[in-house]
N, C-alpha and C positions, 0 to 999 in steps of 0.2 A: 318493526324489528323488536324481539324479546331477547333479553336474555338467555343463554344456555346454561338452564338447573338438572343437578339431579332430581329425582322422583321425590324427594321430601323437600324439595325447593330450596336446598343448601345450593348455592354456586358454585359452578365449575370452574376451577382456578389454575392458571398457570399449566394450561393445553400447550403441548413441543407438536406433538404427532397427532394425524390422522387419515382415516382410511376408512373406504365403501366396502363392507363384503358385499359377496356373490349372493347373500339375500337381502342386499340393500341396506341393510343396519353399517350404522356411522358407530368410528369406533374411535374412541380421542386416549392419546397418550399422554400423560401428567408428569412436572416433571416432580412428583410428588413418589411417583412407580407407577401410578394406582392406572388401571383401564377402566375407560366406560365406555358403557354399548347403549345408544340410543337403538330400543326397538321401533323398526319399522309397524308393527303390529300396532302398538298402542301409542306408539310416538312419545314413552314418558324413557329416561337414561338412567342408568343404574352403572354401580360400580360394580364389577363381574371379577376382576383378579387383578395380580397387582407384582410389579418386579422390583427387584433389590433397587434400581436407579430410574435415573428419570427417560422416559422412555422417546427418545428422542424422533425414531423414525417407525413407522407401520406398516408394513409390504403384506397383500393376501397373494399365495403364489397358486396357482391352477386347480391345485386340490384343496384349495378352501382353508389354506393353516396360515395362522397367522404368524406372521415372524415379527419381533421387536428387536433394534439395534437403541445400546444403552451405553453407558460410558465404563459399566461393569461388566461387561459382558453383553453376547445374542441369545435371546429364546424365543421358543416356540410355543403356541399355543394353537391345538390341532382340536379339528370339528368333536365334538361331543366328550370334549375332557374341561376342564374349568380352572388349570392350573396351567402356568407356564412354566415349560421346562426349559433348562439350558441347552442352547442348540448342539447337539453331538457333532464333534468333529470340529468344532471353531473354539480358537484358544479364550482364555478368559483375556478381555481386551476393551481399548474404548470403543465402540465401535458407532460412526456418524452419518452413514447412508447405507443405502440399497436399492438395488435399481434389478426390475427384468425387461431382457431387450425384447427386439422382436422375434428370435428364433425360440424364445422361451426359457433362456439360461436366467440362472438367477444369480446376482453379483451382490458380495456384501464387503465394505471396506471399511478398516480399523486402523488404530495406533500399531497391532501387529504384521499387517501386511492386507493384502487384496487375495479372495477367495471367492470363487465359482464352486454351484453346486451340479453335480455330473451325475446322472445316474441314482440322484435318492441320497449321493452324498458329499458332505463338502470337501473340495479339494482348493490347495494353496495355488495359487499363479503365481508363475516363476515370472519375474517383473525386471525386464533389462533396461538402461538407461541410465545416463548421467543425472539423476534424482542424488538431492540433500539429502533424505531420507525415504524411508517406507512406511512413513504417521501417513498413510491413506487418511483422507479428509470427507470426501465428495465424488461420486462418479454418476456417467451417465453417460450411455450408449446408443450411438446414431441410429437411423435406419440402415445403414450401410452397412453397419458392426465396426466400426470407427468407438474405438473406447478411453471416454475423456476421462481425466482425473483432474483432484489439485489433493495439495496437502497442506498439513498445519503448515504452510508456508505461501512466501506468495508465490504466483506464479500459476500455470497449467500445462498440462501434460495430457498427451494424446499419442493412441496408437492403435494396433489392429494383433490378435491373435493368430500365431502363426500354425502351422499343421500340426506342432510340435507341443500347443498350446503353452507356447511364452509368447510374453505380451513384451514388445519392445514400447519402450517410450520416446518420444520426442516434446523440446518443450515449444512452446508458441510462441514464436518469435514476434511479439507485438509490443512496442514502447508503454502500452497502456495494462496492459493486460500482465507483462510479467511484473507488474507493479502492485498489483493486489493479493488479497487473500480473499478467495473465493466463499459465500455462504451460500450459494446457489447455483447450482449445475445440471440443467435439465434441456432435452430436446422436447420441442409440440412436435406435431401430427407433422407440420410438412417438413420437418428435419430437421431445424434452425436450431440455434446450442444459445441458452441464454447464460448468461455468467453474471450474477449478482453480487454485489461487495458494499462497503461503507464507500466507496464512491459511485454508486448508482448501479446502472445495468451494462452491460457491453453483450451486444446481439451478434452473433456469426451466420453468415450464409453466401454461400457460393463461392469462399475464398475471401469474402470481403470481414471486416468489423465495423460498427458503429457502438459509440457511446450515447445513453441517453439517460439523465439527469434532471434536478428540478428544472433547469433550464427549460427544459424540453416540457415538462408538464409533470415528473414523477412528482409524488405527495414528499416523499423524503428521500433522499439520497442514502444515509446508514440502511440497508435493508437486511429484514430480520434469515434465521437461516431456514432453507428451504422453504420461505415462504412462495411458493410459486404453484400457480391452477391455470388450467386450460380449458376455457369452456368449450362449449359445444359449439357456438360460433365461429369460434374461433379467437376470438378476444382473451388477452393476456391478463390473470388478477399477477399482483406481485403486493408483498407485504411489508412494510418497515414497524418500525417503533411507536409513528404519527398514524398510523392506519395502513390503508388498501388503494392502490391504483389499479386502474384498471386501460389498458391501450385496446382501443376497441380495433382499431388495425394495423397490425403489428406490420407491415407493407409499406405504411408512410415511413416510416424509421431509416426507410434506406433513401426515400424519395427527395433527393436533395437541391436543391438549384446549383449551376456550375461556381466556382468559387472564383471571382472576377477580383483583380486588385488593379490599383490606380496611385500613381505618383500623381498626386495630387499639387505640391508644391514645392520649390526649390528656392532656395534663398542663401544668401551669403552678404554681408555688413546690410539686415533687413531689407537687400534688394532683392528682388526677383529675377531669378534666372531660367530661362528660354530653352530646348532643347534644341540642342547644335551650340549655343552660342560658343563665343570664345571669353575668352575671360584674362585680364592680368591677374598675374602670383599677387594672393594676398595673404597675410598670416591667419586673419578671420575661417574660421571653417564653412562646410556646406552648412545647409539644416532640411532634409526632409522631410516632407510628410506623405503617410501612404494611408488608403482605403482601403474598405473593400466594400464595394457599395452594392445593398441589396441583400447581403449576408446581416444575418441573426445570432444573438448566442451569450452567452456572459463574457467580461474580458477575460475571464481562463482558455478560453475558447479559440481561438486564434492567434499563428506566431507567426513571423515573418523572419528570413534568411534575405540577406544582400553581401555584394563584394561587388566594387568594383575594377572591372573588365580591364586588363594592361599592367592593375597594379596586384590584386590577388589571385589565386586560384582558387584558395579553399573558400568557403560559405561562412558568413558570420552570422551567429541566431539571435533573436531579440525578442520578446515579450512586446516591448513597445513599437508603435506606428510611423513615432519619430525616431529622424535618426537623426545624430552628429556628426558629421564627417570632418577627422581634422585636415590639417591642412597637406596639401598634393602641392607633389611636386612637378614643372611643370612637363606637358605632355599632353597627349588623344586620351580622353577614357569616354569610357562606359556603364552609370551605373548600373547595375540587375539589381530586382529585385522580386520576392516571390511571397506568397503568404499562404500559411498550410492549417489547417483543420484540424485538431488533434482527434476530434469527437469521429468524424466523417471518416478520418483518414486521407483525406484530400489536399491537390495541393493548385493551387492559380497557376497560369499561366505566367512566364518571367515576363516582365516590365520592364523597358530599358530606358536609361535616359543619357543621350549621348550630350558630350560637351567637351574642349580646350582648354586649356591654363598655357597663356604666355608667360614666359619670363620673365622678370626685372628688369631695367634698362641696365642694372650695377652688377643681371647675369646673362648681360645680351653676348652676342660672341665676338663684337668688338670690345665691349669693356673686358672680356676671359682674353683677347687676344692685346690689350694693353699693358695687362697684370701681368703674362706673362712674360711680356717683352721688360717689365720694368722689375719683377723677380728676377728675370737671369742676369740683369745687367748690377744688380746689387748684388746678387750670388757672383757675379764674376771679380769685383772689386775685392769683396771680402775673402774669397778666395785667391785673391793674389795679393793680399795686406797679410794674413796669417792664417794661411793654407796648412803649414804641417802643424802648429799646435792648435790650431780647432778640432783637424780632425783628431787629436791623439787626444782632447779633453771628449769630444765626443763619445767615442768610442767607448771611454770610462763612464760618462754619464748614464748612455743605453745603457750600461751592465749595472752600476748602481740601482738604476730605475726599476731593470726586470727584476732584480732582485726582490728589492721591496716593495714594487707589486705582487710577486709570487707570495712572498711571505704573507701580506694583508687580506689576499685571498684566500688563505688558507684559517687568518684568524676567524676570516669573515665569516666562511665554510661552518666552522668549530665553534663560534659564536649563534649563530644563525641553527643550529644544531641541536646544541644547549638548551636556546631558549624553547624550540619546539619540546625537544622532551620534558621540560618543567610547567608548560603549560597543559601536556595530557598529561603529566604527572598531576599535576595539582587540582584537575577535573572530573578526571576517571578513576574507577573504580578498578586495581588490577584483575581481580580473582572474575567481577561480573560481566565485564567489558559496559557495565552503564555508568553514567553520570554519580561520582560522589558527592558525597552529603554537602561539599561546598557548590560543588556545581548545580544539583538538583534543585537547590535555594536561590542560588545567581538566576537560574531558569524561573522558580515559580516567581520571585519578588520583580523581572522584567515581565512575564506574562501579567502578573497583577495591574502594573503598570496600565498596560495595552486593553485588558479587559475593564478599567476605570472610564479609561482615555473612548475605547470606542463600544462601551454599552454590552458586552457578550459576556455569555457565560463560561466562567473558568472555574473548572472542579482539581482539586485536590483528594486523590486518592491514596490513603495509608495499604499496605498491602501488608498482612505477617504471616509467615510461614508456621502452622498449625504444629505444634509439638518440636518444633525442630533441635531444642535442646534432648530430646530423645534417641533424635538420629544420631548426635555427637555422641550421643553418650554409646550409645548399643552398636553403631559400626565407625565412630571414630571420626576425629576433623575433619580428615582428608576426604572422606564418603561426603562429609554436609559440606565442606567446597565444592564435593563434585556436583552436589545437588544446586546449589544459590548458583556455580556457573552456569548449568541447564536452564533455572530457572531465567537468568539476567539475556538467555539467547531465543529463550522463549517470548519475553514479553517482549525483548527488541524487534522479533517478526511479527509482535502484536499489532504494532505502532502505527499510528496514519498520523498524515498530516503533521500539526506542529505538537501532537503530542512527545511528551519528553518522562522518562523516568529515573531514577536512580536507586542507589543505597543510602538507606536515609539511618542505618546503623541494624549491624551484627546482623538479623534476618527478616529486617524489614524495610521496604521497598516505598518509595513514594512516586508515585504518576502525576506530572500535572497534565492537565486534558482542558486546553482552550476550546473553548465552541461548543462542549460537551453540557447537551441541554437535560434538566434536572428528570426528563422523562425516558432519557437514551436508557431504559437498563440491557437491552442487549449489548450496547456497547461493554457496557460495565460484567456484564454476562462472557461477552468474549475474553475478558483480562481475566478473569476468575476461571476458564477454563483451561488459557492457555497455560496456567499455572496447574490446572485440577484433572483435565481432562484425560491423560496418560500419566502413567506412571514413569520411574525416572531409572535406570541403569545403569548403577553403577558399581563395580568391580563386581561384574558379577552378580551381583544382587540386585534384586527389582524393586523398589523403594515407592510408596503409596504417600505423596504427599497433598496436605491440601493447603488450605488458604485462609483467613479472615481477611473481610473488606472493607475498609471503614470512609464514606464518602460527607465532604463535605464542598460545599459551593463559597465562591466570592461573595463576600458582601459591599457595599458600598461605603468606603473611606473604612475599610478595616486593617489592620495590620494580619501580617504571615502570622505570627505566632500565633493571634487570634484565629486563623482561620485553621492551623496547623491543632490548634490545642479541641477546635469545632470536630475536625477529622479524625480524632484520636480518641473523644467522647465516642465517637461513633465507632470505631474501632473495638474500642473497650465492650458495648455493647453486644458486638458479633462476637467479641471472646467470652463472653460469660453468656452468652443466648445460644449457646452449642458449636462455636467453630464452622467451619468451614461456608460461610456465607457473607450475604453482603449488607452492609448496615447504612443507609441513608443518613445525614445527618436530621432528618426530619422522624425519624421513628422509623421508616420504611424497613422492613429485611425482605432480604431476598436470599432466602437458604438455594446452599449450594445442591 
């Protein structure tokens, strides 16, 4: 294996796109602008032309022209001309995929909307559904003509072109899957839709889903966007941050063993208990424990649901294998229980485990039929000693009482109230809906904690909005609030996991990002876009903003401010090295 140089042996740096023409010459898109064409002839690569942004995606469509999707805009680059032009008919826009299906349509999708080209030229899809927006992200079109989307959001959407050519959407009703934000959206040969994100891959075929992760074998779970090849074998490459996996049969993926579960153990004052037994009322609880034997997977991997049978209806869900049961009252039950797949989508067959509870001797139904008899016969005394002024103090007392229970409930109400709005007050952020600069810091200095205590890596991210004293200035506060609100609901759809970010003051934003390893820059790549990658709309006016990034890491026994003052060096850097890019606390940039 060599590296891939231009023809003067300078390296080729920071490749988004590429693509086979039809006379076999490799063509790699930069996110520099610049294109290069490895000649098939002499096998040496050369730079040939070059677009305003980084050229994210490279399509050659039937007659040999190359088209490039960029975050400034789409153009084209047509046989025997050596410049690219801007694609006629497609608005100036971000634009992050293109796909052509099988009938030969060509699909290109942007921050402005989704567009088909018909006839030599492009026309808009009218696009129906209950859609957040129309920031098109990612598509990719079945063999059927089943046409999937996601957008700068999480979730996915799928649908089919009617006679009328509007494309209804629907979204995918999957626990998993409307939970991501999609970097990869592509069918292979035999139909299958892979859907790649920062939590691994999720495969579709036949109706079904499966997830599969390092568990499973992937090199990295964050995978980078459209990294995705289909060789000729058949076998899947997919790409993250850490390198290339390769599934050499994508077939096992679904091949699962049945998912078996087992009550393993029952117990109550550390005895063991029997199914059927009976049992006297005790205050001590159950204690279960459940399997699932012959199943594989990380503990994220498997959840189990139980209730028992007599006493609930609805399902109770748990992460854990043991359960506590308090204490029943006495009666027949039965427990269920069940255990479900999240990855597979599967679920065990319910496990039952029957069993008794006797009574107390002091709530057998002679002793109920004792109290009773020696209740009425004191109720009868005492009502014949001062029958009419008990019950006329009575009567006063109930009204006393409801009274000032109603009242206490209502403090309780107005109380309980109070305190919720002073605690999001004192947290959040009104204008961004993220975490304030007191909250942001409660978050990094417990994450600091956590990442001390268990070894991992936690980055602190400064984020500043490039020029923004400009916008205040030339369309006014209320435009750069509308812009910082965009921005605060952008990066909230950015988020995974236990990432947290906030206002850390006036138009700069801090990310902490536990687990985030010093080599993730896609990761770091997706926050910087989802701030850069479209432009922002507001009253009217279309607003071009961008971003500096300033990253710094945990060190070991440092203080926030120390690691906060690391972040900010780095920051400082990206503002005086040209704006809009991302600055390592190590020297690293990564321009935008």
């Amino acid at each position: 294996m060599r590296p891939w140089t231009l023809a003067d042996g300078s390296p080729l740096l920071q490749g988004i796109g590429m693509a086979i023409a039809p006379d076999g010459a490799v063509w790699l898109g930069r996110s520099s602008g610049k294109l290069s064409r490895r000649d098939p002839g002499d096998g040496l690569t050369r730079d040939v032309a070059e677009v305003p942004a980084g050229a994210r995606v490279l399509v050659f469509d039937r007659d040999g022209a190359l088209w490039i999707a960029t975050g400034r805009g789409a153009f084209v680059l047509r046989p025997g001309t050596g410049r690219p032009l801007a694609a006629e008919g497609l608005p100036v826009a971000s634009y992050d995929d293109a796909a052509i299906d099988r009938f030969g349509r060509f699909w290109m999708v942007s921050s402005a909307g989704l567009y088909r080209r018909h006839h030599g030229r492009w026309i808009e899809v009218e696009v129906r559904g209950d859609l957040p927006s129309h920031d098109f992200s990612r598509i990719s079109v079945a063999p059927d003509g089943e046409v999937w989307l996601s957008l700068n959001d999480a979730g996915l959407w799928h649908g089919r072109l009617d006679r009328k050519d509007v494309l209804t959407l629907r979204k995918v009703q999957d626990p998993l899957v409307s939970q991501v934000m999609p970097y990869i959206v592509r069918h292979d040969r035999r139909g299958w839709l892979w859907l790649g994100s920062s939590q691994g891959i999720d495969l579709y075929r036949d109706g079904r889903w499966v997830r599969v992760t390092q568990a499973e074998g992937l090199l990295w779970d964050d995978l980078a966007a459209n990294a995705f090849f289909e060789d000729l074998d058949g076998s899947i490459w997919i790409g993250s941050s850490r390198g290339v996996s390769r599934i050499f049969d994508p077939r096992a993926l679904f091949a699962s063993h049945p998912l078996r579960l087992r009550i393993t153990q029952v117990k109550r004052d550390l005895q063991p208990v029997h199914p059927g037994q009976s049992l006297l009322w005790s205050e001590a609880p159950l204690e279960v424990d459940l399997a699932t034997p012959g199943a594989s997977g990380g503990r994220d991997r498997f959840a189990f649901r139980y209730r028992v049978k007599g006493l609930q209806a609805q399902w109770t869900g748990t992460d854990s294998s043991h359960i506590t049961y308090p204490v029943l009252s006495p009666g027949r039950y039965a427990l269920e229980a069940q255990a479900l797949d999240s990855r597979q989508r599967t679920a065990s067959d319910i496990a039952t485990f029957p069993f008794e509870i006797f009574p107390p001797w002091w709530r057998s139904p002679f002793a109920i039929l004792a109290y009773l008899l020696a209740a009425a016969g004191a109720v009868t005394l005492l009502l014949r000693w001062r029958v009419g002024h008990l019950r006329a103090r009575e009567r006063e007392l109930e009204r006393l009482v409801a009274e000032r229970t109603l009242e206490l409930e209502q403090d309780k109400l107005a109380l309980e109230a109070a305190r919720a709005a002073l605690a999001i007050k004192a947290t959040r952020d009104e204008l961004t809906g993220l975490l304030n600069r007191t909250g942001i810091l409660e978050v990094m200095h417990a994450q600091m904690i956590a990442a001390e205590r268990d070894g991992q890596p936690l980055a602190a991210v400064l984020i500043d909005l490039d020029h923004f004293k400009q916008i205040n200035d030339q369309h006014g506060h209320l435009a750069g609030d509308g812009v910082l609100a965009r921005v605060g609901r952008r990066l909230n759809a950015c988020l995974r996991g236990d990432d947290r970010i906030g206002r850390y003051g006036g138009e700069e934003l801090l990310a902490i990002m536990p687990g985030l390893a010093p080599g993730a820059h896609n990761r770091l790549r997706a926050i910087h876009d989802a701030v850069c990658s479209a432009p922002y709309a507001v009253d009217e006016r279309i607003l071009e903003v961008t971003c500096s990034i300033g990253v710094a890491w945990y060190r070991h026994g440092e203080t926030s401010a120390q690691l906060l003052a690391r972040a900010d060096e780095a920051l400082y850097r990206a503002k005086h090295g040209g704006r809009n890019r991302i600055e390592l606390e190590h020297g690293g940039a990564t321009p935008a």
